[in-house]
PDBQT receptor file of N, H, CA, C and O in Angstrom, charges set to zero:
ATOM      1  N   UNK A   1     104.238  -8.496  70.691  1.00  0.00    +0.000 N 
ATOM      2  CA  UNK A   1     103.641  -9.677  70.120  1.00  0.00    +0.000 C 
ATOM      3  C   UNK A   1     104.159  -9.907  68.708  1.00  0.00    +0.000 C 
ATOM      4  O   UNK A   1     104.597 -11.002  68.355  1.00  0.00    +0.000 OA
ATOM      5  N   UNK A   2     104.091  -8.723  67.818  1.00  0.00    +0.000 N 
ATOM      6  H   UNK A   2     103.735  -7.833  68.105  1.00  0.00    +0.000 HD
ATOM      7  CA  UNK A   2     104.696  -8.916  66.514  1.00  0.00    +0.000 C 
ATOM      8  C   UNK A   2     106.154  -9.767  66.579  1.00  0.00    +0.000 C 
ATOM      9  O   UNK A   2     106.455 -10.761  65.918  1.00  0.00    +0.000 OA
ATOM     10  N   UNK A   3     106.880  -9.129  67.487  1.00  0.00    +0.000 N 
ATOM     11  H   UNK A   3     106.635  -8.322  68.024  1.00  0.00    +0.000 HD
ATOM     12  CA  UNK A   3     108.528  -9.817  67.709  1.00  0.00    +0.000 C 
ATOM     13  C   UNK A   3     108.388 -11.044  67.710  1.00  0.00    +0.000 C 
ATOM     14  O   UNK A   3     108.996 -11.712  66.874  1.00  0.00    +0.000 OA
ATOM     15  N   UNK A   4     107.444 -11.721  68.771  1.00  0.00    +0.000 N 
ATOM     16  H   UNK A   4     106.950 -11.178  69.450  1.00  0.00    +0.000 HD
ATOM     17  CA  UNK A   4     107.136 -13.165  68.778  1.00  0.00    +0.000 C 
ATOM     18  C   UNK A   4     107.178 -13.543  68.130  1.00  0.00    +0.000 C 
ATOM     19  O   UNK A   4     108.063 -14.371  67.915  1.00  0.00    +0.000 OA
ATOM     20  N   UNK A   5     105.913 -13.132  66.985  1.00  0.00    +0.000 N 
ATOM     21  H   UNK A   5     105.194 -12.459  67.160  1.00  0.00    +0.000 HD
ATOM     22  CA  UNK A   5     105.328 -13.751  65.422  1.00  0.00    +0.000 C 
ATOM     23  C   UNK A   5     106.316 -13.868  64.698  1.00  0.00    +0.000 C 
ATOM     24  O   UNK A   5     106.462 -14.912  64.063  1.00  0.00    +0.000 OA
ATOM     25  N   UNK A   6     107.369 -12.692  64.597  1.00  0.00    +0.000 N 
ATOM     26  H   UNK A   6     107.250 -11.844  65.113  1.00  0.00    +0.000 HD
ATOM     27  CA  UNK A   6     108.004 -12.670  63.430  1.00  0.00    +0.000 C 
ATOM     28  C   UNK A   6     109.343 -13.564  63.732  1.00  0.00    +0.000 C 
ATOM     29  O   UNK A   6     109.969 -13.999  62.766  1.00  0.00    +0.000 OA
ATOM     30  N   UNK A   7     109.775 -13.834  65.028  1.00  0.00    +0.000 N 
ATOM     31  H   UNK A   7     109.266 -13.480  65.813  1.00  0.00    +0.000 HD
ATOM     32  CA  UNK A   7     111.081 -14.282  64.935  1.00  0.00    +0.000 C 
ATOM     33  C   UNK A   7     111.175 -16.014  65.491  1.00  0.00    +0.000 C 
ATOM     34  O   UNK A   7     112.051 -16.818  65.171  1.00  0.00    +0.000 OA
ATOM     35  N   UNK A   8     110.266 -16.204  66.191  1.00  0.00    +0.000 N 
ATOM     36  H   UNK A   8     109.554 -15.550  66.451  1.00  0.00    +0.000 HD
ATOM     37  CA  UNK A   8     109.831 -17.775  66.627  1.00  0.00    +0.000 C 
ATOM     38  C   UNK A   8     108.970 -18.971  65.843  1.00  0.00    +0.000 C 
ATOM     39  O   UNK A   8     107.746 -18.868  65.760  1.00  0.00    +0.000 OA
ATOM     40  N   UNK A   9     109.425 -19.704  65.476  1.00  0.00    +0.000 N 
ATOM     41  H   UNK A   9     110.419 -19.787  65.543  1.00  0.00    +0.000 HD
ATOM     42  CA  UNK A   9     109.107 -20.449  64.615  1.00  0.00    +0.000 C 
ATOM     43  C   UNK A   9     107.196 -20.822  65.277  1.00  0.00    +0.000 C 
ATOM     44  O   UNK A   9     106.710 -21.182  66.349  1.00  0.00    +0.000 OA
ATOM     45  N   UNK A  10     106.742 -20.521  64.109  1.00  0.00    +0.000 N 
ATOM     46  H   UNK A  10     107.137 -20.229  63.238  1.00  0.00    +0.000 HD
ATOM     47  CA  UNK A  10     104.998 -21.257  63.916  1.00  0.00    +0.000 C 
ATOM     48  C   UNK A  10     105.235 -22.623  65.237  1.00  0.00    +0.000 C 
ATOM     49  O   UNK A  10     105.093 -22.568  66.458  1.00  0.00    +0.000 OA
ATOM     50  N   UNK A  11     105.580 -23.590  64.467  1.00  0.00    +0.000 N 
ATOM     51  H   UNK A  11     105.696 -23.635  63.475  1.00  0.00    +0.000 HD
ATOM     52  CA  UNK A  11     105.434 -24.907  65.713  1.00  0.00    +0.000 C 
ATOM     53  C   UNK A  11     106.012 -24.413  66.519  1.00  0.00    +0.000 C 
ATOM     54  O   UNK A  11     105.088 -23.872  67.128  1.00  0.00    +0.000 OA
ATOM     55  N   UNK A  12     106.973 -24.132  67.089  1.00  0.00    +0.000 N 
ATOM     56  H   UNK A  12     107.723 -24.572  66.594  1.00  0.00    +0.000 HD
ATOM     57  CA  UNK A  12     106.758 -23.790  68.703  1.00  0.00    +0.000 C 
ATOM     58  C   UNK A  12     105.712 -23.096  69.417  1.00  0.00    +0.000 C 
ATOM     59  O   UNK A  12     105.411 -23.468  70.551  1.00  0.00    +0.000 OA
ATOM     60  N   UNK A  13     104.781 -21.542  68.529  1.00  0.00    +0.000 N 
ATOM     61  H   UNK A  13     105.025 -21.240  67.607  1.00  0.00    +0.000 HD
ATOM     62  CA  UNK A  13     104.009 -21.492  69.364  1.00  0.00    +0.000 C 
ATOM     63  C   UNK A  13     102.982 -22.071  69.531  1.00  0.00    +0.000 C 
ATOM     64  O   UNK A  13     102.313 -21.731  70.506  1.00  0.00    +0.000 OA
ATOM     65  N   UNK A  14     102.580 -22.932  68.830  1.00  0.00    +0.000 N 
ATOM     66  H   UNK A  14     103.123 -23.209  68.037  1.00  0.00    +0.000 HD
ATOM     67  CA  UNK A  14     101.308 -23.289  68.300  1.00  0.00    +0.000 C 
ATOM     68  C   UNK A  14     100.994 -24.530  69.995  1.00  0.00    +0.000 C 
ATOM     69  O   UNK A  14     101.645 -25.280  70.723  1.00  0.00    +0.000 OA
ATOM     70  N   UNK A  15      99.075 -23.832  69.778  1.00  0.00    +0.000 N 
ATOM     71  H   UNK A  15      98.546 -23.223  69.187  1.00  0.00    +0.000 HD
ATOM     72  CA  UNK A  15      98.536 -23.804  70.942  1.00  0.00    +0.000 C 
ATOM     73  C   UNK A  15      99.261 -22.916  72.549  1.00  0.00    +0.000 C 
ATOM     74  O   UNK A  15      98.854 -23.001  73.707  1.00  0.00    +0.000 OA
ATOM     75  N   UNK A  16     100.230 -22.254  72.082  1.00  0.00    +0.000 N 
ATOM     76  H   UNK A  16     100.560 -22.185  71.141  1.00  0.00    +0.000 HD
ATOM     77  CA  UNK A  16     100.032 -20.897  73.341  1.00  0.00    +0.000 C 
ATOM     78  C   UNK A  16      99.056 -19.824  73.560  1.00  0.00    +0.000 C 
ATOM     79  O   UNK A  16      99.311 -18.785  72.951  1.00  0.00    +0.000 OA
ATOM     80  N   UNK A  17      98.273 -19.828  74.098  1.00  0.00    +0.000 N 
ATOM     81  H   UNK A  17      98.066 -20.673  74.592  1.00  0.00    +0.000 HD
ATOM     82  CA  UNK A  17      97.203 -18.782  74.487  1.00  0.00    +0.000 C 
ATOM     83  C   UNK A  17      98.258 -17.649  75.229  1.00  0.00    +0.000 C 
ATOM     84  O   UNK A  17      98.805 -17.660  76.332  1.00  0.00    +0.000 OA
ATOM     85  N   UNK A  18      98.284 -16.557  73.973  1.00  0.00    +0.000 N 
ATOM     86  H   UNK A  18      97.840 -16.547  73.077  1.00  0.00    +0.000 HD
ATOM     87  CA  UNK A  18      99.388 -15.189  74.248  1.00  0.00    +0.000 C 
ATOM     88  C   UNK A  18      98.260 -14.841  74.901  1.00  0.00    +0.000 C 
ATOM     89  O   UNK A  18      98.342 -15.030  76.115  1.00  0.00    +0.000 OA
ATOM     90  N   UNK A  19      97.133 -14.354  74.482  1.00  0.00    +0.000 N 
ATOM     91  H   UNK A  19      97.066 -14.200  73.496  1.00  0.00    +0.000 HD
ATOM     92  CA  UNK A  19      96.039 -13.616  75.327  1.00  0.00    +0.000 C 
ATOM     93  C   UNK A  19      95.690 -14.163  76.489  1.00  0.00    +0.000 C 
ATOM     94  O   UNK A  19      94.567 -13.793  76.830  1.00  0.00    +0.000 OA
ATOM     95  N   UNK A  20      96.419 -15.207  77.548  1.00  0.00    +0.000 N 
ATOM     96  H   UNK A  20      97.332 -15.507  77.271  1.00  0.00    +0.000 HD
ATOM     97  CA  UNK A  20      95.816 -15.576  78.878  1.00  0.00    +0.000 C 
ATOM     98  C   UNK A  20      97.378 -15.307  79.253  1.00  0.00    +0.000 C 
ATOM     99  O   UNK A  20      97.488 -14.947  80.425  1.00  0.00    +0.000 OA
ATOM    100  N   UNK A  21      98.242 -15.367  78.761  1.00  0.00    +0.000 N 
ATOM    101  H   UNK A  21      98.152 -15.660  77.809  1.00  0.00    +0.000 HD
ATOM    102  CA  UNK A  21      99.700 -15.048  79.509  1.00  0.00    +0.000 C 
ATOM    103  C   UNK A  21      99.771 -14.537  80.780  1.00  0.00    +0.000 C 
ATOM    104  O   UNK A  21      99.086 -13.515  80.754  1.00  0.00    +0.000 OA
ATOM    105  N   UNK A  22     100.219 -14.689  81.862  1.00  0.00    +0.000 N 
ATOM    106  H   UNK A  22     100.775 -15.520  81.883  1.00  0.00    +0.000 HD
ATOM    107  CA  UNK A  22     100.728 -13.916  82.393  1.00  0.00    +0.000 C 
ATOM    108  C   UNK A  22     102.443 -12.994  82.278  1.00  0.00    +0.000 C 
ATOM    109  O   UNK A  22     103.444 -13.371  81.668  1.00  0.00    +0.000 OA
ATOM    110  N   UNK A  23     102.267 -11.825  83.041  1.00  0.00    +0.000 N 
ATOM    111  H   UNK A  23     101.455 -11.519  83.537  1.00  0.00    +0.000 HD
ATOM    112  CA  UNK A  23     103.475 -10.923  82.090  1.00  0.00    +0.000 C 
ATOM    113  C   UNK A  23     104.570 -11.922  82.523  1.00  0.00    +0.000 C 
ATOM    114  O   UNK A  23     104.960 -12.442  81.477  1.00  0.00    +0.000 OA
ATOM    115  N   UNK A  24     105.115 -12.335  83.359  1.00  0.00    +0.000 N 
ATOM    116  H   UNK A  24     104.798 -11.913  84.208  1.00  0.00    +0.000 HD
ATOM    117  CA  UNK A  24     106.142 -13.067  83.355  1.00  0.00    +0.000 C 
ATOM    118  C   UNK A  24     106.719 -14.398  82.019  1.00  0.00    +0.000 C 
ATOM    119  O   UNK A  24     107.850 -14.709  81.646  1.00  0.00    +0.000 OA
ATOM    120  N   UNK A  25     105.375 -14.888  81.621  1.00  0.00    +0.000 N 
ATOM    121  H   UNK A  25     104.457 -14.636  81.924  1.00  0.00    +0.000 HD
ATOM    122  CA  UNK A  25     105.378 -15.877  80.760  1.00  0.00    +0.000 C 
ATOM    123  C   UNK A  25     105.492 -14.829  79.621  1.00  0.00    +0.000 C 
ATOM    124  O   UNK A  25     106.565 -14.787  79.019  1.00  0.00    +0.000 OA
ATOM    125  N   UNK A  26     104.975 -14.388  79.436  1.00  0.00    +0.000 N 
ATOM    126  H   UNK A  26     104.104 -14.422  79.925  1.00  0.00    +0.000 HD
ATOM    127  CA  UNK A  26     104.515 -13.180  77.574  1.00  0.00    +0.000 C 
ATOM    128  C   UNK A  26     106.531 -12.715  77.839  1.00  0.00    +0.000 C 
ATOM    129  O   UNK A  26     107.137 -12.987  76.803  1.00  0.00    +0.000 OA
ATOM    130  N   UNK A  27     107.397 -12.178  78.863  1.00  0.00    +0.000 N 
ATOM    131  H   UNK A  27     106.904 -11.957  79.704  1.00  0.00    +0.000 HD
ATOM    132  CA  UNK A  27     108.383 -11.921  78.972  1.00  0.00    +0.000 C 
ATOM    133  C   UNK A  27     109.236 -12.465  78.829  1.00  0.00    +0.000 C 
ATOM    134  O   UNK A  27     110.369 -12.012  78.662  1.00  0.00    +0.000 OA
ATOM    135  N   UNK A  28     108.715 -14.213  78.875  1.00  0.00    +0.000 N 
ATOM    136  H   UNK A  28     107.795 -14.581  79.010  1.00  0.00    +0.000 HD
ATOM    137  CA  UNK A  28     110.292 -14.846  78.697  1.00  0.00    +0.000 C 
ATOM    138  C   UNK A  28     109.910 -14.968  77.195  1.00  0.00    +0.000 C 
ATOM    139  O   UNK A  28     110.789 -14.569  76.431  1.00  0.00    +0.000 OA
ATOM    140  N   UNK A  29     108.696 -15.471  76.582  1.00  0.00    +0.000 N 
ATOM    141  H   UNK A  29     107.982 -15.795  77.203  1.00  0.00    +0.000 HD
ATOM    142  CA  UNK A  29     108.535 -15.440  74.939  1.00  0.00    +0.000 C 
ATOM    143  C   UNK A  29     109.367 -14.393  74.239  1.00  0.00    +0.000 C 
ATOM    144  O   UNK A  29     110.079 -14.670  73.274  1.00  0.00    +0.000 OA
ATOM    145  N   UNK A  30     109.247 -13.081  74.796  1.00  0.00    +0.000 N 
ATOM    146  H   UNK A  30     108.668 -12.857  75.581  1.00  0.00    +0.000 HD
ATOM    147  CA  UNK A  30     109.477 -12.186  74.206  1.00  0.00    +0.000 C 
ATOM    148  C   UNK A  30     111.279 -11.824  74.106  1.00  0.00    +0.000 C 
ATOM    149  O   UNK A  30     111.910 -11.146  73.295  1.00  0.00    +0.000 OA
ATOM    150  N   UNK A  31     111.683 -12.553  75.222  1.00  0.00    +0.000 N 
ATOM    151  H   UNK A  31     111.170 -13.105  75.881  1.00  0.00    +0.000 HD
ATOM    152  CA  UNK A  31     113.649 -12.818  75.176  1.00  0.00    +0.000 C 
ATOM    153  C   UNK A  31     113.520 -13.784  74.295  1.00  0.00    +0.000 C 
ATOM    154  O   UNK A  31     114.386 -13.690  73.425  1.00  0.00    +0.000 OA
ATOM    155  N   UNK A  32     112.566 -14.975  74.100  1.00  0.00    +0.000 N 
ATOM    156  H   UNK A  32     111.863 -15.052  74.807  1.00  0.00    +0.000 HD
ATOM    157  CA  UNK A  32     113.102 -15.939  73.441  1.00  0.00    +0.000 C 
ATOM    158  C   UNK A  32     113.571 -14.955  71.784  1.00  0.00    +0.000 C 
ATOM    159  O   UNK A  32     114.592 -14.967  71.096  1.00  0.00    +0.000 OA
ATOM    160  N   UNK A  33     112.221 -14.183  71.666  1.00  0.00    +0.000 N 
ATOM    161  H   UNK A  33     111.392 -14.174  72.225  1.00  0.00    +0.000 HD
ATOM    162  CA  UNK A  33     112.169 -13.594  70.155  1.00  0.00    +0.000 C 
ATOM    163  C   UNK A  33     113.340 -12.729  70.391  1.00  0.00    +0.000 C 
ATOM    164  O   UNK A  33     114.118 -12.853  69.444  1.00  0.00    +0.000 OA
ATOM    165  N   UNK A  34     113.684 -12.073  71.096  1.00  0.00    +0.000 N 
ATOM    166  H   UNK A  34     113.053 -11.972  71.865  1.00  0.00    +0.000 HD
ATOM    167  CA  UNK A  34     114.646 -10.975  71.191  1.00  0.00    +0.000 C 
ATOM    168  C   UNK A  34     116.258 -11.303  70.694  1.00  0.00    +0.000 C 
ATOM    169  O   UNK A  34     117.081 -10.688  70.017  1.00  0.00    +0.000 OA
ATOM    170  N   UNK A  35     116.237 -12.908  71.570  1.00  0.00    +0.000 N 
ATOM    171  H   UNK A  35     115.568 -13.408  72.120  1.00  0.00    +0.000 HD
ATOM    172  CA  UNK A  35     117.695 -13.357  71.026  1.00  0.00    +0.000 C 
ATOM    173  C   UNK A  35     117.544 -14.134  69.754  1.00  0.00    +0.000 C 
ATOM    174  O   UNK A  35     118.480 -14.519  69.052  1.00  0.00    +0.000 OA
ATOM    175  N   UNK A  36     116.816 -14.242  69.626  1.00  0.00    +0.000 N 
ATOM    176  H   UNK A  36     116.056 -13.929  70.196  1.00  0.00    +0.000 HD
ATOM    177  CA  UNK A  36     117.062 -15.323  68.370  1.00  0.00    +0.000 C 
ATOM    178  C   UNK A  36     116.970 -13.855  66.726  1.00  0.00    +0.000 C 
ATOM    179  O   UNK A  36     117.330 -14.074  65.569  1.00  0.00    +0.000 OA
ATOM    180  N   UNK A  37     116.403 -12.572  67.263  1.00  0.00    +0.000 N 
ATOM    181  H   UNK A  37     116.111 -12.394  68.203  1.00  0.00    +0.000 HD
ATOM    182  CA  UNK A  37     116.489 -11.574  66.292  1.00  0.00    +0.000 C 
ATOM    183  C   UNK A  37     118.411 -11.372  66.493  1.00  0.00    +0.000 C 
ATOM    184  O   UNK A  37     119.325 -11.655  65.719  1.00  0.00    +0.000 OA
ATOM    185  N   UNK A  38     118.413 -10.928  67.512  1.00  0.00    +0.000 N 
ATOM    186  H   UNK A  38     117.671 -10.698  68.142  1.00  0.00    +0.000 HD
ATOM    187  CA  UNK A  38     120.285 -10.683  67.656  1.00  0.00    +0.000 C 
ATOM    188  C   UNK A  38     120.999 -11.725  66.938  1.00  0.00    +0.000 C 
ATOM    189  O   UNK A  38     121.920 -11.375  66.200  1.00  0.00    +0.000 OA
ATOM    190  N   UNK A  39     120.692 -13.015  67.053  1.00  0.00    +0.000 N 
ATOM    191  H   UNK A  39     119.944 -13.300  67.652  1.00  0.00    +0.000 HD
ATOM    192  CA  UNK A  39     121.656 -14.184  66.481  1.00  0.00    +0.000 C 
ATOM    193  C   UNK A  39     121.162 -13.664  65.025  1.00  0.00    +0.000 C 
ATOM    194  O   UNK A  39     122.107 -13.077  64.498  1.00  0.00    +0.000 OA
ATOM    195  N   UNK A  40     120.133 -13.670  64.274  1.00  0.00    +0.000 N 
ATOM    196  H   UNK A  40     119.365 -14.146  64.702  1.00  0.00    +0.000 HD
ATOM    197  CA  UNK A  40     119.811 -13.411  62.986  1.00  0.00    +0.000 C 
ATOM    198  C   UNK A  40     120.935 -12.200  62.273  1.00  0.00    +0.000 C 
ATOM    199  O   UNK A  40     121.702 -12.219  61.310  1.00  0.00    +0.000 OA
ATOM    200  N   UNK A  41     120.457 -10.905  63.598  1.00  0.00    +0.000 N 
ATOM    201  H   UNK A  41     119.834 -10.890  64.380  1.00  0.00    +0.000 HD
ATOM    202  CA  UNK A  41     121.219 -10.438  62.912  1.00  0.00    +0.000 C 
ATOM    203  C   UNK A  41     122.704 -10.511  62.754  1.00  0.00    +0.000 C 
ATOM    204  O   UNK A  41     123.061 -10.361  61.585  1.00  0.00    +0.000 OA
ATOM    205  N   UNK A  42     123.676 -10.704  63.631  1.00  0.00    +0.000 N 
ATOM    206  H   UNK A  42     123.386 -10.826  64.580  1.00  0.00    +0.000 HD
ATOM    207  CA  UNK A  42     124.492 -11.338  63.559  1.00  0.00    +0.000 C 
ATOM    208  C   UNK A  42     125.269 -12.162  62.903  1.00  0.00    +0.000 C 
ATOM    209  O   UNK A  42     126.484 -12.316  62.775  1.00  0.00    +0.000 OA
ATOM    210  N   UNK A  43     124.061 -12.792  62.413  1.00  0.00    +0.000 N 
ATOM    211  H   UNK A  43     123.075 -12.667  62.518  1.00  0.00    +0.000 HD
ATOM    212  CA  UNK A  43     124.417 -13.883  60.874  1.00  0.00    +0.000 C 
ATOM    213  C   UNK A  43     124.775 -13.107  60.377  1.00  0.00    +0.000 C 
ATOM    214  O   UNK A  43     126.004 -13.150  60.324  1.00  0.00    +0.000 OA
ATOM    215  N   UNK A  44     124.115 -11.817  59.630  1.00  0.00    +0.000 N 
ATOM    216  H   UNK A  44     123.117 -11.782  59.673  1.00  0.00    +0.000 HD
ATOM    217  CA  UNK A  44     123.923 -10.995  58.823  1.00  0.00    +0.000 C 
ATOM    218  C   UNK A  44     125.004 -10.306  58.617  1.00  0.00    +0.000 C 
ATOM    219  O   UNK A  44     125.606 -10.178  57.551  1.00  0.00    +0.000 OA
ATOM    220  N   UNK A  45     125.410  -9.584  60.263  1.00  0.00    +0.000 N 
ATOM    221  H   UNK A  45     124.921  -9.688  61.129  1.00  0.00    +0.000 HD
ATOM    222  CA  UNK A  45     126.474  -8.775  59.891  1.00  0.00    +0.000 C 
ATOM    223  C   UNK A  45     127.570  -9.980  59.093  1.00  0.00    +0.000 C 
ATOM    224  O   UNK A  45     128.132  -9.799  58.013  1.00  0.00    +0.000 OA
ATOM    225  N   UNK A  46     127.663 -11.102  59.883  1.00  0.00    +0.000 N 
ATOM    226  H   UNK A  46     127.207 -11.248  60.761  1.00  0.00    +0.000 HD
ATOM    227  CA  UNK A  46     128.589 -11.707  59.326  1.00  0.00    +0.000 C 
ATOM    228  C   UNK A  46     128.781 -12.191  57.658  1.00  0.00    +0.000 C 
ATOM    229  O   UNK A  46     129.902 -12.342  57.172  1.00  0.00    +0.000 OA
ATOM    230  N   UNK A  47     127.916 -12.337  57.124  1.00  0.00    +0.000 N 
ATOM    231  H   UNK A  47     127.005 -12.215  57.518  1.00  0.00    +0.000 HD
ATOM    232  CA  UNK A  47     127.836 -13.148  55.894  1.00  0.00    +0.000 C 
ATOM    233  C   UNK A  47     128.104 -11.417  55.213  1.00  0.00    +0.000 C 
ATOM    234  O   UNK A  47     129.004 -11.431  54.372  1.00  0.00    +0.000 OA
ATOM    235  N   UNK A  48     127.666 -10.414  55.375  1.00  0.00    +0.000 N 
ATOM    236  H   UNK A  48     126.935 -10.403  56.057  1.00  0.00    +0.000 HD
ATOM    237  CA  UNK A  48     128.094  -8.384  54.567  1.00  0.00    +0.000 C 
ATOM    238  C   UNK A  48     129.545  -8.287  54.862  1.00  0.00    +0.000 C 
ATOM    239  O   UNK A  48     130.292  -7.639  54.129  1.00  0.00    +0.000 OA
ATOM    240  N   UNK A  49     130.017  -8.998  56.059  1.00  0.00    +0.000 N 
ATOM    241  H   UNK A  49     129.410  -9.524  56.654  1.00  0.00    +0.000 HD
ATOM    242  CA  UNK A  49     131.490  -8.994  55.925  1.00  0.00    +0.000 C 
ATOM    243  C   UNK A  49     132.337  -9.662  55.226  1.00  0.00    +0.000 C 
ATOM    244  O   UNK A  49     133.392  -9.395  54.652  1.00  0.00    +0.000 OA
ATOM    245  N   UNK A  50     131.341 -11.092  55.450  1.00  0.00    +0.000 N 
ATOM    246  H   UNK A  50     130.483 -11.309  55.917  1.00  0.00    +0.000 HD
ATOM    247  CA  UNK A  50     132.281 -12.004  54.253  1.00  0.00    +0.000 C 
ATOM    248  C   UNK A  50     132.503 -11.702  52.934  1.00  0.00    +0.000 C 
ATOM    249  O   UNK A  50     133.469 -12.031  52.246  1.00  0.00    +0.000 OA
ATOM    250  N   UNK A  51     131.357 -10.928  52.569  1.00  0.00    +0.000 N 
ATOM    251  H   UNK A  51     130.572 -10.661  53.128  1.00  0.00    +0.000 HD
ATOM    252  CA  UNK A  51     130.547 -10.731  50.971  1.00  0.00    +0.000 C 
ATOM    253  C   UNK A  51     131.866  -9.552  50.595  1.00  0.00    +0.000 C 
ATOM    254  O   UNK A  51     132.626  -9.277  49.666  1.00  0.00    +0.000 OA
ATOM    255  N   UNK A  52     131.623  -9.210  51.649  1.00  0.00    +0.000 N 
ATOM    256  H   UNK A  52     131.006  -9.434  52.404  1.00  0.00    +0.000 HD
ATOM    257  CA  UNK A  52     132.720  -7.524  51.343  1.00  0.00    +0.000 C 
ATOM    258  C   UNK A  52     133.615  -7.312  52.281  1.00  0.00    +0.000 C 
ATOM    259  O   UNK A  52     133.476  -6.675  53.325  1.00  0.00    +0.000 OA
ATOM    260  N   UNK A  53     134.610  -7.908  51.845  1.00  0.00    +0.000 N 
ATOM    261  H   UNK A  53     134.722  -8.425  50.996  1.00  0.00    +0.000 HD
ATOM    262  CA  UNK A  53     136.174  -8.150  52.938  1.00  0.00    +0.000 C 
ATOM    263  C   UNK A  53     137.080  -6.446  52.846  1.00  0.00    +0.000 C 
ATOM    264  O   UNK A  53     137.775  -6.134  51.879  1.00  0.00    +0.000 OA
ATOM    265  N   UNK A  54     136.904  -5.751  53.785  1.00  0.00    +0.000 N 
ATOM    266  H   UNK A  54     136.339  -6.005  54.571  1.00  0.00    +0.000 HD
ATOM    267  CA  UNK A  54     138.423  -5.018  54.064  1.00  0.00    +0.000 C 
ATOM    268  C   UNK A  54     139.661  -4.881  53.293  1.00  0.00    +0.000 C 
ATOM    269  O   UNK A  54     140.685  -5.406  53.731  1.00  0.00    +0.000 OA
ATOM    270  N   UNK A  55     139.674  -4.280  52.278  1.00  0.00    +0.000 N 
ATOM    271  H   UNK A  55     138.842  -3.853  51.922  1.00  0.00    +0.000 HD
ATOM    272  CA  UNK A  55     140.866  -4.145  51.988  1.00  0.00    +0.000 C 
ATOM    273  C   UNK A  55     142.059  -3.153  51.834  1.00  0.00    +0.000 C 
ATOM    274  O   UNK A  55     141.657  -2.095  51.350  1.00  0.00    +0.000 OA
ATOM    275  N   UNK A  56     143.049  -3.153  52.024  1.00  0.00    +0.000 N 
ATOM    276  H   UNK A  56     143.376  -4.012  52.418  1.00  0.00    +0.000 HD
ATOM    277  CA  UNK A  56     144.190  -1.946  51.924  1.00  0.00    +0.000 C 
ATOM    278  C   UNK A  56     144.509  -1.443  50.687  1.00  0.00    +0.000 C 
ATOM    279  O   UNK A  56     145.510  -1.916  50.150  1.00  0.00    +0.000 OA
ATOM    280  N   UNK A  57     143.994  -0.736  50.210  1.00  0.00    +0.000 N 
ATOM    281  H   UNK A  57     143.181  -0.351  50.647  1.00  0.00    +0.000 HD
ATOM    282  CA  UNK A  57     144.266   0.064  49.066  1.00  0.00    +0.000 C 
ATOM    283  C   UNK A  57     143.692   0.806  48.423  1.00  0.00    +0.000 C 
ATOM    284  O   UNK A  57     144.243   1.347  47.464  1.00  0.00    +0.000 OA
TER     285      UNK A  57
C-alpha cells in the first residue's frame, strides 16, 4: 500500500476504496506503482550519469 501512496499521483487515486479491493485490482495498482518507481529510478540513474560522465584518465 505504501508503494501505491508513495509513487501514484494523489488524483488518480482519489475515491479508490484500497480496503474493498479485490487482490486482482490492489495487483494491478500495485504494477502501476512498481513501474512508474523503475521509470523514476531510471531518470535517476540517468541524470548521476549525466552529472558525472566517464572519463579516461
Amino acid at each position: 500500500m505504501l508503494e501505491i501512496m508513495t509513487f501514484l499521483p494523489p488524483a488518480l487515486l482519489e475515491g479508490i476504496p484500497f480496503e474493498e479491493l479485490d487482490i486482482d485490482e490492489f495487483l494491478g495498482w500495485l504494477a502501476k506503482a512498481r513501474y512508474i518507481q523503475e521509470i523514476q529510478s531510471r531518470i535517476t540513474q540517468q541524470g548521476i550519469a549525466n552529472a558525472f560522465p566517464e572519463t579516461d584518465g
